[in-house]
Biopython code that builds the backbone (N, CA, C, O; Angstrom):
import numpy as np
from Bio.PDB.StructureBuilder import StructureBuilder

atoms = [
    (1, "UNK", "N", (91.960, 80.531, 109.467)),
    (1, "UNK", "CA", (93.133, 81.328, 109.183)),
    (1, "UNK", "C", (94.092, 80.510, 108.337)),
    (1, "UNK", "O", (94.339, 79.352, 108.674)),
    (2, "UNK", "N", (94.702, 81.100, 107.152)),
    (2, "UNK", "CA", (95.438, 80.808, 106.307)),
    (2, "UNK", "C", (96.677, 80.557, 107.063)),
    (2, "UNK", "O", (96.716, 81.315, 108.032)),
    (3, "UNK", "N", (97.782, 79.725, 106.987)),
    (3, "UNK", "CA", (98.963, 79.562, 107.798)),
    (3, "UNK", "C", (100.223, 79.545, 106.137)),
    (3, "UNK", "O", (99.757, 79.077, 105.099)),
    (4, "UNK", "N", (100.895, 79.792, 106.139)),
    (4, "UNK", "CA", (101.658, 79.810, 104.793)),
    (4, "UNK", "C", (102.983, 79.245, 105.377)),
    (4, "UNK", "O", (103.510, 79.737, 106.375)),
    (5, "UNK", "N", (103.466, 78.235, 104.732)),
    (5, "UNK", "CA", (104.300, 77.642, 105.097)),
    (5, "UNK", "C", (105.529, 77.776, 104.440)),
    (5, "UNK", "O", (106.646, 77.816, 104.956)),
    (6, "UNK", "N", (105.184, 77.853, 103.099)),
    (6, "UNK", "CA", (106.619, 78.068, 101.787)),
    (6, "UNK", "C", (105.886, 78.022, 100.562)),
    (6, "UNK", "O", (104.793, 77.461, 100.480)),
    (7, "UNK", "N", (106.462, 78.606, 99.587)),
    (7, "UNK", "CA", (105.997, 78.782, 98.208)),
    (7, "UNK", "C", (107.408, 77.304, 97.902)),
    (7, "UNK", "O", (108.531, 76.994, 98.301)),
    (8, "UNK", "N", (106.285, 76.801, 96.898)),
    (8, "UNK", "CA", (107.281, 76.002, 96.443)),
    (8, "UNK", "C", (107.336, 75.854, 94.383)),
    (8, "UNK", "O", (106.493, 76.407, 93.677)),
    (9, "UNK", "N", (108.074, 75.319, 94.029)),
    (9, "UNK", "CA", (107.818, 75.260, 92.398)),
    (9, "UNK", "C", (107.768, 74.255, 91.966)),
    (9, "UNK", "O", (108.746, 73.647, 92.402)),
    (10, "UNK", "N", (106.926, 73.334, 91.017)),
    (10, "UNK", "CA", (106.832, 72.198, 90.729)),
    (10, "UNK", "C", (107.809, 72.455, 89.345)),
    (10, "UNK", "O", (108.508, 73.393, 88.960)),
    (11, "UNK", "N", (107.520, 71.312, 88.897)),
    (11, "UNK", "CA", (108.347, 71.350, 87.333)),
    (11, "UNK", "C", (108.089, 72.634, 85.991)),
    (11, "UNK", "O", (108.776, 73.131, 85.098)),
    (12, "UNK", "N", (107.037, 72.732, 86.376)),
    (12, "UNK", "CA", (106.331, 73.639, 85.521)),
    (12, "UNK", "C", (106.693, 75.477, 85.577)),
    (12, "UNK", "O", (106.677, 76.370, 84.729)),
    (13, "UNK", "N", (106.990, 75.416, 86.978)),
    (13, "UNK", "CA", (108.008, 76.458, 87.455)),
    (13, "UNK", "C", (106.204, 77.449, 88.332)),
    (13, "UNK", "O", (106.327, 78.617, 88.699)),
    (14, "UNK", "N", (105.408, 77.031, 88.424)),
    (14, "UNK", "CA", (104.422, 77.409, 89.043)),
    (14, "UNK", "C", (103.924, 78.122, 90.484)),
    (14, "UNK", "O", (103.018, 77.576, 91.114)),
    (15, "UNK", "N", (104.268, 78.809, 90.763)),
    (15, "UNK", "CA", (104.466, 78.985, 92.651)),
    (15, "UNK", "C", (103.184, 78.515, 93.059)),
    (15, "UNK", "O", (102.159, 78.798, 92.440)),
    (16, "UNK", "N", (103.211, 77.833, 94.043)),
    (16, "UNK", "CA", (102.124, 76.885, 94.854)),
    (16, "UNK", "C", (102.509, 77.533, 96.259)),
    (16, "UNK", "O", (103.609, 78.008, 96.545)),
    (17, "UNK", "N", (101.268, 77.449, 97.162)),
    (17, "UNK", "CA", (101.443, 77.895, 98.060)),
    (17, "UNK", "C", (100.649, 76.584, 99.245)),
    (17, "UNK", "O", (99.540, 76.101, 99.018)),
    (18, "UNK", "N", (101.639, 76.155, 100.648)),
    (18, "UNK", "CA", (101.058, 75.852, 101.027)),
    (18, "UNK", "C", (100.264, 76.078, 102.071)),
    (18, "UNK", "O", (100.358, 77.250, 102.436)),
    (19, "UNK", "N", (99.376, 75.322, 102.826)),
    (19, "UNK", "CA", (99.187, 76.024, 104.133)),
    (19, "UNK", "C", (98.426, 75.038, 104.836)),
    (19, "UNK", "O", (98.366, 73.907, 104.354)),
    (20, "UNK", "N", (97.811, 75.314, 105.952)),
    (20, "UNK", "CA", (97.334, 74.305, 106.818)),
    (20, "UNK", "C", (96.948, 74.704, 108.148)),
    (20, "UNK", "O", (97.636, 75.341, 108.947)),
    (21, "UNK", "N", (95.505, 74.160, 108.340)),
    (21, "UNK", "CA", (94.771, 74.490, 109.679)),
    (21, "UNK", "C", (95.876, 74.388, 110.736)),
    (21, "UNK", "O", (96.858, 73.658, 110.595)),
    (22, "UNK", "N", (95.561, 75.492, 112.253)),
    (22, "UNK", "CA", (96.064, 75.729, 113.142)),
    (22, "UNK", "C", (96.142, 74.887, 114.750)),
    (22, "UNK", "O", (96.875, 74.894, 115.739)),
    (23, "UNK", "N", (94.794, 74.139, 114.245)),
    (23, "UNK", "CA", (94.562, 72.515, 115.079)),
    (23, "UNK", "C", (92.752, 72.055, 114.587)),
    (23, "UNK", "O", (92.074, 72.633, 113.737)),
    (24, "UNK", "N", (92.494, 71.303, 115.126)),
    (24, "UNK", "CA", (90.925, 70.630, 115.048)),
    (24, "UNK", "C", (90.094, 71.652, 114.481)),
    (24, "UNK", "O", (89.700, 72.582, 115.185)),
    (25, "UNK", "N", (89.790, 71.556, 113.246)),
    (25, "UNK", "CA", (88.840, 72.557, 112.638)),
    (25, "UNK", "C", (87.609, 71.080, 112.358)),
    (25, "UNK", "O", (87.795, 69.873, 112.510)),
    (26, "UNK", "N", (85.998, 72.086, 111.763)),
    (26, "UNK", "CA", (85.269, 71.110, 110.938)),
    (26, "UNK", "C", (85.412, 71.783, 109.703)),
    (26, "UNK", "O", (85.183, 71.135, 108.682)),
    (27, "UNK", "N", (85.775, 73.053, 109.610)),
    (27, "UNK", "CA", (86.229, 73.922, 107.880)),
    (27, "UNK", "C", (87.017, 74.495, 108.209)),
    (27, "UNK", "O", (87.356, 75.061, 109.248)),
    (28, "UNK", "N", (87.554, 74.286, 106.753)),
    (28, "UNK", "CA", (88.775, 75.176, 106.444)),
    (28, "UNK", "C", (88.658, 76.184, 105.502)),
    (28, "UNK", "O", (87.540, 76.326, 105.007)),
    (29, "UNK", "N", (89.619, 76.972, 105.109)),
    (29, "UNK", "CA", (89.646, 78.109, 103.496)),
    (29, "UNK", "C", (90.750, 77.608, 103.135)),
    (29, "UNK", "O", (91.664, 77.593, 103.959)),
    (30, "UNK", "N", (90.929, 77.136, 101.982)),
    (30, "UNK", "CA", (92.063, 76.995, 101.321)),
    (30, "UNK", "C", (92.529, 77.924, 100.568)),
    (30, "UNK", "O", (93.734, 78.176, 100.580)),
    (31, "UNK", "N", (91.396, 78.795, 99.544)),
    (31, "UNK", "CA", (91.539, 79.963, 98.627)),
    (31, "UNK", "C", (90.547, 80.656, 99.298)),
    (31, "UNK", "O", (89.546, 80.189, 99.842)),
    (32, "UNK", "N", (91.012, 82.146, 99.192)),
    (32, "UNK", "CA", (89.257, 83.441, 99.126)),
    (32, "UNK", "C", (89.451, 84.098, 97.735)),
    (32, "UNK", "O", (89.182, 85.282, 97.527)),
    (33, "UNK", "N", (89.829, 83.438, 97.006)),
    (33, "UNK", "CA", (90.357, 83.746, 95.655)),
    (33, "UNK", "C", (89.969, 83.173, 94.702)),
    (33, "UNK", "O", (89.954, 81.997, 95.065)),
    (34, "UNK", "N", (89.538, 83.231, 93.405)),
    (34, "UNK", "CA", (89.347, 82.315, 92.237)),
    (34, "UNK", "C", (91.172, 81.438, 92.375)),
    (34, "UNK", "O", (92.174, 82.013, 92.799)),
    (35, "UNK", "N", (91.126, 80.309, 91.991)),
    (35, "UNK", "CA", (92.536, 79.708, 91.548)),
    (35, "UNK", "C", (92.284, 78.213, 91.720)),
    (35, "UNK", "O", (91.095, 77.898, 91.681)),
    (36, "UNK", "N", (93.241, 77.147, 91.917)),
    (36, "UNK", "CA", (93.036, 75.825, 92.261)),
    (36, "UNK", "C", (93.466, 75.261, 94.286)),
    (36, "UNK", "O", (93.872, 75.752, 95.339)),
    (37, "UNK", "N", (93.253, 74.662, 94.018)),
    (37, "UNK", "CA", (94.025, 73.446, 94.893)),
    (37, "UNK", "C", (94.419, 72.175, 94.190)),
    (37, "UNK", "O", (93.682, 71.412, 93.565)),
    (38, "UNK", "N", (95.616, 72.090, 94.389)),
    (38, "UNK", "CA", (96.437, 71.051, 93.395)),
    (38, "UNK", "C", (96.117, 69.737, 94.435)),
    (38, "UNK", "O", (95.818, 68.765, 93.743)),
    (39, "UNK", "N", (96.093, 69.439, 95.796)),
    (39, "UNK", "CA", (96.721, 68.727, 96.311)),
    (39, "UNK", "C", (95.773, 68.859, 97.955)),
    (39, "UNK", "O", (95.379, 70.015, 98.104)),
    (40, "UNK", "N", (95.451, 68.111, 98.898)),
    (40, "UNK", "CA", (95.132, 68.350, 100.040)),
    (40, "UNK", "C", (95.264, 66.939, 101.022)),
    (40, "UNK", "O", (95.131, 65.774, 100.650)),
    (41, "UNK", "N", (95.586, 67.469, 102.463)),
    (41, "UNK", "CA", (94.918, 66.198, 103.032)),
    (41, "UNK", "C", (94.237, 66.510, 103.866)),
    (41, "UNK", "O", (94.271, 67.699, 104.182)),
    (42, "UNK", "N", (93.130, 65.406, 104.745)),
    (42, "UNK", "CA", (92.726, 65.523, 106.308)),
    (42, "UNK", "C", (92.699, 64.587, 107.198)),
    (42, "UNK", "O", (92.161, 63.494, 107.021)),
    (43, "UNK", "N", (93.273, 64.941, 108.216)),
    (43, "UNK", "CA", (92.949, 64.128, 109.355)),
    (43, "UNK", "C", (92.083, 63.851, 110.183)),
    (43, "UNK", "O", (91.794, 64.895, 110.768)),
    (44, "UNK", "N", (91.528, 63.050, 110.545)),
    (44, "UNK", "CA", (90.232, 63.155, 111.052)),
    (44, "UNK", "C", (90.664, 62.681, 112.235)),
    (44, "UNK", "O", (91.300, 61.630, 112.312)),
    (45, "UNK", "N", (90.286, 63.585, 113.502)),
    (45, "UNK", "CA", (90.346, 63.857, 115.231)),
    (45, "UNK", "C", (89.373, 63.010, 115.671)),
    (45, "UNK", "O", (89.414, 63.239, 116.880)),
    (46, "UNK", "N", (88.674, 62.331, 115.542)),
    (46, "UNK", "CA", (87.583, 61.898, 116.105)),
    (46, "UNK", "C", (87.495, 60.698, 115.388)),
    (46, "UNK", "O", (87.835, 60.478, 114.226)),
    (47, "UNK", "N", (86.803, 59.656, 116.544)),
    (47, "UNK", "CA", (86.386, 58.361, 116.565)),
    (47, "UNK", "C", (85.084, 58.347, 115.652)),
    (47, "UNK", "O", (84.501, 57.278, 115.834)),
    (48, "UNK", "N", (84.395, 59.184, 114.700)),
    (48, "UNK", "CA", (83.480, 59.537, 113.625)),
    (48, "UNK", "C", (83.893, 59.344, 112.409)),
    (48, "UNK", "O", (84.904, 59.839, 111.911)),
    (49, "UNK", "N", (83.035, 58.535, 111.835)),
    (49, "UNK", "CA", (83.396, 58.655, 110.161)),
    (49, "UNK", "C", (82.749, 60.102, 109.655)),
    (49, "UNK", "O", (81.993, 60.824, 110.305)),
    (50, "UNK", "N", (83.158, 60.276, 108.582)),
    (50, "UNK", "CA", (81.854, 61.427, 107.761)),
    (50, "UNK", "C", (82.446, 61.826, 106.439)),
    (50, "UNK", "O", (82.948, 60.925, 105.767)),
    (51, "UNK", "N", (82.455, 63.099, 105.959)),
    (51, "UNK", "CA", (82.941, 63.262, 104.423)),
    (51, "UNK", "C", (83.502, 64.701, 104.246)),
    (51, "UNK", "O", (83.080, 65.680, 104.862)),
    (52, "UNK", "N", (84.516, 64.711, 103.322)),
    (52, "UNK", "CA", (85.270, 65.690, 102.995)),
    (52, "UNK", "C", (84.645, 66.158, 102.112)),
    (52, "UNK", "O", (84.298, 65.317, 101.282)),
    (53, "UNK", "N", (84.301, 67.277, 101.889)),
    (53, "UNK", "CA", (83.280, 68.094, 100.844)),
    (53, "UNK", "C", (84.099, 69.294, 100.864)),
    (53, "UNK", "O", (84.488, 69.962, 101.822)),
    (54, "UNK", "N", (84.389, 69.513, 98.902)),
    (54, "UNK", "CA", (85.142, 70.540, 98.347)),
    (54, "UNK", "C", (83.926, 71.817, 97.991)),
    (54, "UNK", "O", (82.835, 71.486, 97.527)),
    (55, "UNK", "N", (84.137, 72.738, 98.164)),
    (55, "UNK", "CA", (82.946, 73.714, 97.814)),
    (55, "UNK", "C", (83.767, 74.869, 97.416)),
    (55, "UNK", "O", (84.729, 75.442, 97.928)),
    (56, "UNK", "N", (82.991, 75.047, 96.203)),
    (56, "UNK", "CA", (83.741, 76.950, 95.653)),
    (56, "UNK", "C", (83.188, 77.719, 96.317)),
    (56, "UNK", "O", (81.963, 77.774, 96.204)),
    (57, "UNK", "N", (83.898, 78.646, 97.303)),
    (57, "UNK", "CA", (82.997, 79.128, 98.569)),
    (57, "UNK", "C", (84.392, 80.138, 99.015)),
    (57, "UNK", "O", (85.509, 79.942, 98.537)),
    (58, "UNK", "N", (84.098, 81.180, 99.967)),
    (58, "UNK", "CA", (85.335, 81.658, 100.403)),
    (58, "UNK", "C", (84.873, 82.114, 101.707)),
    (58, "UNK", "O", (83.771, 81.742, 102.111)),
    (59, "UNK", "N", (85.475, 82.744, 102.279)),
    (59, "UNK", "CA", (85.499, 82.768, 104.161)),
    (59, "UNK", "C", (84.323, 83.484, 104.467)),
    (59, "UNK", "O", (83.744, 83.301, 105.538)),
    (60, "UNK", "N", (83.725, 84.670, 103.214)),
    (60, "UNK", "CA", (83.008, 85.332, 103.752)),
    (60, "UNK", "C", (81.439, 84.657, 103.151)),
    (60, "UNK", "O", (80.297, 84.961, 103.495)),
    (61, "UNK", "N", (81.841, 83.787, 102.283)),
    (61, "UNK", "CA", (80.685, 83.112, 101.940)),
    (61, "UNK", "C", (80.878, 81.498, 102.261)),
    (61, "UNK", "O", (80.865, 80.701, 101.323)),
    (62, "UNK", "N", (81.031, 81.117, 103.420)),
    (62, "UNK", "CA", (80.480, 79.338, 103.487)),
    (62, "UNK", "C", (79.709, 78.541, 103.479)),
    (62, "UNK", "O", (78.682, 78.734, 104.129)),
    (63, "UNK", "N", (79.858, 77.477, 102.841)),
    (63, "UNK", "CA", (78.851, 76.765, 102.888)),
    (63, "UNK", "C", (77.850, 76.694, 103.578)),
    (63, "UNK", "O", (78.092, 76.978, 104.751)),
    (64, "UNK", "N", (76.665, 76.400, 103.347)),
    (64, "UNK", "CA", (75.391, 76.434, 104.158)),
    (64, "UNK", "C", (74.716, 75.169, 104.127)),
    (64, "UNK", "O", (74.663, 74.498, 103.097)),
    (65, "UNK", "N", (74.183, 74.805, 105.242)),
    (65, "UNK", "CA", (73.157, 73.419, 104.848)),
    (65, "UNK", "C", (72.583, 73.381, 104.022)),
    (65, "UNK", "O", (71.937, 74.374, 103.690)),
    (66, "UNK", "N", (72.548, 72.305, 103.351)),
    (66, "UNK", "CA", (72.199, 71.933, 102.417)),
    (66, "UNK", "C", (72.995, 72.111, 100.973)),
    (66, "UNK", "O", (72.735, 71.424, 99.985)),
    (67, "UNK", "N", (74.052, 73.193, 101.017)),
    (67, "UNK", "CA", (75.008, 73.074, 99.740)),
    (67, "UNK", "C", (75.297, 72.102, 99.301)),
    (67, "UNK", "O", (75.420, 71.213, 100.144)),
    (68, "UNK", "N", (75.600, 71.641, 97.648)),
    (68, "UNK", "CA", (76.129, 70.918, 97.220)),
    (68, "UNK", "C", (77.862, 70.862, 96.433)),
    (68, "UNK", "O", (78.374, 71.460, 95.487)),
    (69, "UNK", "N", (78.358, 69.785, 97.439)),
    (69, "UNK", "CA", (80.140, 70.291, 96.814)),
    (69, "UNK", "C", (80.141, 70.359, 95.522)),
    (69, "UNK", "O", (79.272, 70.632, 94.694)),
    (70, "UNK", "N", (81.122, 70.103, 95.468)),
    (70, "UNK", "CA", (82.357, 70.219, 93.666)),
    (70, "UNK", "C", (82.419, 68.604, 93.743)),
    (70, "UNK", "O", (81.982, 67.885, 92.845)),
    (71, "UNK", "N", (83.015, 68.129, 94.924)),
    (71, "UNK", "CA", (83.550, 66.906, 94.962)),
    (71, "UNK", "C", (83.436, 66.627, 96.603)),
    (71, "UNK", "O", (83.602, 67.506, 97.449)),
    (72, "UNK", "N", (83.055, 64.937, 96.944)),
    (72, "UNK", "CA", (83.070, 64.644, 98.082)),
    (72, "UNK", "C", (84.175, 63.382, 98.145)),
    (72, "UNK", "O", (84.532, 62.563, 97.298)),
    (73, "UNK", "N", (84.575, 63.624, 99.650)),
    (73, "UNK", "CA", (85.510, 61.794, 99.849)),
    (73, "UNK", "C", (85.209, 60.923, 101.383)),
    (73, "UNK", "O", (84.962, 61.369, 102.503)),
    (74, "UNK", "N", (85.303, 59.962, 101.045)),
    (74, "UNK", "CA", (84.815, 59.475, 102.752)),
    (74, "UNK", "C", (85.873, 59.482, 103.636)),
    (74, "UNK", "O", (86.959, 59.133, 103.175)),
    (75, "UNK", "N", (85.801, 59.862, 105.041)),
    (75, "UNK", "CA", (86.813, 60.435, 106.198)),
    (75, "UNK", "C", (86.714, 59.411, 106.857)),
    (75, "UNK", "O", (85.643, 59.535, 107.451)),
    (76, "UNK", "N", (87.208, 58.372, 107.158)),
    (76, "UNK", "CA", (87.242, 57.257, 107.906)),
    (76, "UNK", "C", (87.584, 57.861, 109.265)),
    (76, "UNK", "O", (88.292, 58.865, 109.347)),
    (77, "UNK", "N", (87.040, 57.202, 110.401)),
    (77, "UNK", "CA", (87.263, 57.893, 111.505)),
    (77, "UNK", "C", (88.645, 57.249, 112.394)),
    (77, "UNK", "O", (89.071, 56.094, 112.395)),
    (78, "UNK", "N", (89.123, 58.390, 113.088)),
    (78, "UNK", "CA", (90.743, 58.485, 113.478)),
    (78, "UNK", "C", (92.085, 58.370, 111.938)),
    (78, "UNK", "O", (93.299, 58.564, 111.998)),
    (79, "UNK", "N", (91.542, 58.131, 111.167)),
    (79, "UNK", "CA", (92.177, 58.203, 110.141)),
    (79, "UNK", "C", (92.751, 59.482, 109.005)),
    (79, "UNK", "O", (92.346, 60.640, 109.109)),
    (80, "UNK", "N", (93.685, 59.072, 107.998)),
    (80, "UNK", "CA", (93.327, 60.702, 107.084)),
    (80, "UNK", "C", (93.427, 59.923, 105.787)),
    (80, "UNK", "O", (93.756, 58.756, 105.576)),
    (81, "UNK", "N", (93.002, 61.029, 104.873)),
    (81, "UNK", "CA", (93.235, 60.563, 103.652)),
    (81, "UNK", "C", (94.392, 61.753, 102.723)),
    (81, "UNK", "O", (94.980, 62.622, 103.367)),
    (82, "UNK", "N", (94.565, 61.643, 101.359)),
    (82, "UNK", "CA", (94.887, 62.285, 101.182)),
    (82, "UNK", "C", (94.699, 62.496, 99.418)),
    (82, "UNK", "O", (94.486, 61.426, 98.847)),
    (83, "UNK", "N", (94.737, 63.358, 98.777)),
    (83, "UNK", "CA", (93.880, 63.757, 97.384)),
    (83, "UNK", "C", (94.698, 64.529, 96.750)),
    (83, "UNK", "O", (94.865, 65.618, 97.301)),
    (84, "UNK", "N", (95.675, 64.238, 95.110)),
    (84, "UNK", "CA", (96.317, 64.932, 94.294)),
    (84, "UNK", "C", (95.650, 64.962, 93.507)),
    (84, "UNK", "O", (96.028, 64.158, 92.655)),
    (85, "UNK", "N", (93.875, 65.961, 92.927)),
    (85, "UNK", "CA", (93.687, 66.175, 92.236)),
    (85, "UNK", "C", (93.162, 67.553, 92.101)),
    (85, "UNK", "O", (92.611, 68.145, 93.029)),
    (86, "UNK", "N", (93.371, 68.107, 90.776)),
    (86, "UNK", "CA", (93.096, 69.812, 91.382)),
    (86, "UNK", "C", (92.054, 69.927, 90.841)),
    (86, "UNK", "O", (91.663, 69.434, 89.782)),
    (87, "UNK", "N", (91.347, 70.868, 91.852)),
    (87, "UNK", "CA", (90.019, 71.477, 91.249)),
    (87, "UNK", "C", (90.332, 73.055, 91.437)),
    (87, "UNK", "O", (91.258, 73.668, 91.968)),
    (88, "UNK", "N", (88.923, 73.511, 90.636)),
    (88, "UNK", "CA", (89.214, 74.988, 90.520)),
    (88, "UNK", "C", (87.783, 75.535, 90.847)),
    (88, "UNK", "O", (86.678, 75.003, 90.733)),
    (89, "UNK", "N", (88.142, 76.699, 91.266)),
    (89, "UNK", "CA", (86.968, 77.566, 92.412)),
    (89, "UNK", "C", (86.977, 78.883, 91.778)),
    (89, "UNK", "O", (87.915, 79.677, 91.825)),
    (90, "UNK", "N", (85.665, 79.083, 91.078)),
    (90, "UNK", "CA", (85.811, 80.719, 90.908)),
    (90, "UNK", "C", (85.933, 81.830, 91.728)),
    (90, "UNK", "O", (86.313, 82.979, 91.503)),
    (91, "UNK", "N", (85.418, 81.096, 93.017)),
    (91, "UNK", "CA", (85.050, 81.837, 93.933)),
    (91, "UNK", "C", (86.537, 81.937, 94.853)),
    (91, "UNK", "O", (87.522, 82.671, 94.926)),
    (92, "UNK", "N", (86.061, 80.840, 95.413)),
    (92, "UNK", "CA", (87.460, 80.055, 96.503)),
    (92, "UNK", "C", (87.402, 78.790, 96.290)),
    (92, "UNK", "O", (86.906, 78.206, 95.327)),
    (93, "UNK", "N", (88.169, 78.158, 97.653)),
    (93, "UNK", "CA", (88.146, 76.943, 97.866)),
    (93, "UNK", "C", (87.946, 76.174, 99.207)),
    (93, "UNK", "O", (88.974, 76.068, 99.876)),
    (94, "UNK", "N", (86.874, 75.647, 99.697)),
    (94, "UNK", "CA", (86.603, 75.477, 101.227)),
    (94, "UNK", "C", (86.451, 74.185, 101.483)),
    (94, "UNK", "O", (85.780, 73.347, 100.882)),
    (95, "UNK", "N", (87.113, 74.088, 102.406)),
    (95, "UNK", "CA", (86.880, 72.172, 102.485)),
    (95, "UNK", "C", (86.086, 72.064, 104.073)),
    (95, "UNK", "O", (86.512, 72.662, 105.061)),
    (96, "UNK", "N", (85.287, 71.488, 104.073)),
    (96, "UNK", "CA", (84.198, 70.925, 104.955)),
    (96, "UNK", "C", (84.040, 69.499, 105.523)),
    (96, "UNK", "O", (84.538, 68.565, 104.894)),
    (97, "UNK", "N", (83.476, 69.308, 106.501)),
    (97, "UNK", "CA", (84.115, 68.214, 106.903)),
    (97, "UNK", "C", (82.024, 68.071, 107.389)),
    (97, "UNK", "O", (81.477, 68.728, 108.274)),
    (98, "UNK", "N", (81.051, 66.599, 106.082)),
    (98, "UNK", "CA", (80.028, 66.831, 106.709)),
    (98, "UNK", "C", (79.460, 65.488, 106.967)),
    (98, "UNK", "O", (80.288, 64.646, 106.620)),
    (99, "UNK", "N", (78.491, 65.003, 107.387)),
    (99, "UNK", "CA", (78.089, 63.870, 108.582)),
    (99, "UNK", "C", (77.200, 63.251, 107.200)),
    (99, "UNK", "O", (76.506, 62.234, 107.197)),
    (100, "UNK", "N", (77.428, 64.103, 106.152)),
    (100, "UNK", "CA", (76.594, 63.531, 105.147)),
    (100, "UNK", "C", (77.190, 63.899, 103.709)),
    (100, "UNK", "O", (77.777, 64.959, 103.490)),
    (101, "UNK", "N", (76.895, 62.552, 102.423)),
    (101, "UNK", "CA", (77.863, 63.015, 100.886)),
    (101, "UNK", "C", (77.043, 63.679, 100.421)),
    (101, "UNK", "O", (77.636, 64.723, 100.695)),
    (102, "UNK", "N", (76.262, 63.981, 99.991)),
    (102, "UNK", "CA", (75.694, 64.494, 98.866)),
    (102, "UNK", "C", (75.292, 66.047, 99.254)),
    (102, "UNK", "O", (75.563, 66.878, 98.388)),
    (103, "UNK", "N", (74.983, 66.284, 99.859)),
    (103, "UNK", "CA", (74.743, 67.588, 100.887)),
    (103, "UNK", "C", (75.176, 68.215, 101.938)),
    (103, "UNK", "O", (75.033, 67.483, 102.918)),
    (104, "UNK", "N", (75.616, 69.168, 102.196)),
    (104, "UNK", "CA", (76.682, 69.517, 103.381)),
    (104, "UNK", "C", (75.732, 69.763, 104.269)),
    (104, "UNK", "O", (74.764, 70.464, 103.974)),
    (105, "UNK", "N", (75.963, 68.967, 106.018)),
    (105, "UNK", "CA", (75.328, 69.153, 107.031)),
    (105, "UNK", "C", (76.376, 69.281, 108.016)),
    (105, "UNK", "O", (77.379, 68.569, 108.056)),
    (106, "UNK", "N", (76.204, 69.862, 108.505)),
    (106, "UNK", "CA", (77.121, 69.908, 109.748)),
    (106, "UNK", "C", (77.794, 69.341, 110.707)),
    (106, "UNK", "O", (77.054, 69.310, 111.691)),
    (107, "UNK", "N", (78.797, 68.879, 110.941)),
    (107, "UNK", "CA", (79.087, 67.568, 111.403)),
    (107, "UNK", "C", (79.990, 68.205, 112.984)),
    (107, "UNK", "O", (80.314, 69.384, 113.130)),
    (108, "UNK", "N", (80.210, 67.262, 113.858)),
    (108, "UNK", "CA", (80.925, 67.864, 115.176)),
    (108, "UNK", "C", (82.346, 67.145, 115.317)),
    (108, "UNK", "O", (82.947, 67.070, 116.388)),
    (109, "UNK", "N", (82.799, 66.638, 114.135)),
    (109, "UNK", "CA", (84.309, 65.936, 113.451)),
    (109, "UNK", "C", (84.829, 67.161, 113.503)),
    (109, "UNK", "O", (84.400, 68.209, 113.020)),
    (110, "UNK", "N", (85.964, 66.905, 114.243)),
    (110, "UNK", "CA", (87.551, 67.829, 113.555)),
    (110, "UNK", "C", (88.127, 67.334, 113.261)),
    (110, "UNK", "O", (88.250, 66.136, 113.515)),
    (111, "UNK", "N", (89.239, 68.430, 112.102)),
    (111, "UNK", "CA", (90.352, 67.068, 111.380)),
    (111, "UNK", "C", (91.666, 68.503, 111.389)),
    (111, "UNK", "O", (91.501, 69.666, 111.757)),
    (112, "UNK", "N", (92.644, 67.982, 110.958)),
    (112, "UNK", "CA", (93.754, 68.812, 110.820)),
    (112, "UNK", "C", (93.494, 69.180, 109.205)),
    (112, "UNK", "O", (92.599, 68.421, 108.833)),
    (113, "UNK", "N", (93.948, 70.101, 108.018)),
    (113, "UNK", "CA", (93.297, 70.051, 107.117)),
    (113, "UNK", "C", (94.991, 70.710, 106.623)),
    (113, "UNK", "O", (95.652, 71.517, 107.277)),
    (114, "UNK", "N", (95.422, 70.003, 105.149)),
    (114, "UNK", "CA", (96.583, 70.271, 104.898)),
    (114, "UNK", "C", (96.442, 70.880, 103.400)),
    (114, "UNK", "O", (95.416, 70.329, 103.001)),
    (115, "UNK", "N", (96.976, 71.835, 102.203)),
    (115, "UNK", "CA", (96.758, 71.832, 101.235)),
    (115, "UNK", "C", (97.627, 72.253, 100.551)),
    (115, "UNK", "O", (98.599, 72.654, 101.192)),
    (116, "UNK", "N", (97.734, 72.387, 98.821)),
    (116, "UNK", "CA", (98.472, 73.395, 98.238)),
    (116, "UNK", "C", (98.023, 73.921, 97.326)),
    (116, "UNK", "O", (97.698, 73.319, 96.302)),
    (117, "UNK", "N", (97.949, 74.708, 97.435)),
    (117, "UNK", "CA", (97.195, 75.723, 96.351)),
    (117, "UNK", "C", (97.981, 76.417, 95.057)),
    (117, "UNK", "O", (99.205, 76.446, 95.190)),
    (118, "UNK", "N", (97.418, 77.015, 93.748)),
    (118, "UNK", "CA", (98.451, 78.166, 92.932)),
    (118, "UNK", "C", (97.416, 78.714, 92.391)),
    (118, "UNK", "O", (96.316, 78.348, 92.804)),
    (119, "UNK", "N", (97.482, 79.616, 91.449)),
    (119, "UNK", "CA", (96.424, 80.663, 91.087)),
    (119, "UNK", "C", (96.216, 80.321, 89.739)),
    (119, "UNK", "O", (95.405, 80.951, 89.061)),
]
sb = StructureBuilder()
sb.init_structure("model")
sb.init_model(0)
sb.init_chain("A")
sb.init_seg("    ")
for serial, (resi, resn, name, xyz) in enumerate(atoms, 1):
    if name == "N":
        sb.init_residue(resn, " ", resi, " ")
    sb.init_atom(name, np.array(xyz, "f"), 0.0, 1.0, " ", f" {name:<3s}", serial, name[0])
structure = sb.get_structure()
């Protein structure tokens, strides 16, 4: 579930929207929309390392084993990271949280998952 927190405007005068998981997810939706994500973070709940995997994907289509992201990052465990670079999703934008980089597998990590999105 999408949580919307505030539209905000960067310099550019752009409305961004943010939002952010509701507690311990292993995925999130950032977009069910073609548009970007400018910006994200995650926290990782668990004493597990594993990997943040970006996928153009939307709620009614998620990732599946074996998908390959857009972009992956390593989730150090109890830790978060955090990522200002935007990518763009024709589809959407889904962030995954998997036990493996190159291929999304399923992992039993939760993280808090933070983002901002614009169209």
């Amino acid at each position: 579930m999408i949580k919307a927190i505030s539209r905000t405007f960067e310099r550019d005068g752009v409305p961004r929207q943010r939002s952010h998981s509701e507690g311990g997810a292993s995925t999130y939706v950032f977009r069910n929309t073609p548009g970007y994500l400018d910006s994200f973070s995650v926290t990782n709940l668990t004493g597990v390392a594993g990997f943040v995997q970006i996928h153009d994907a939307t709620s009614t289509a998620m990732p599946t084993a074996g998908a390959v992201p857009l972009q992956v990052f390593p989730l150090p465990a109890n830790e978060a990271i955090g990522v200002k670079i935007p990518f763009f999703g024709e589809a959407g934008l889904v962030a995954v949280i998997s036990s493996t980089a190159a291929t999304y597998t399923v992992s039993a990590n939760t993280a808090f998952f933070y983002g901002m999105t614009r169209n």
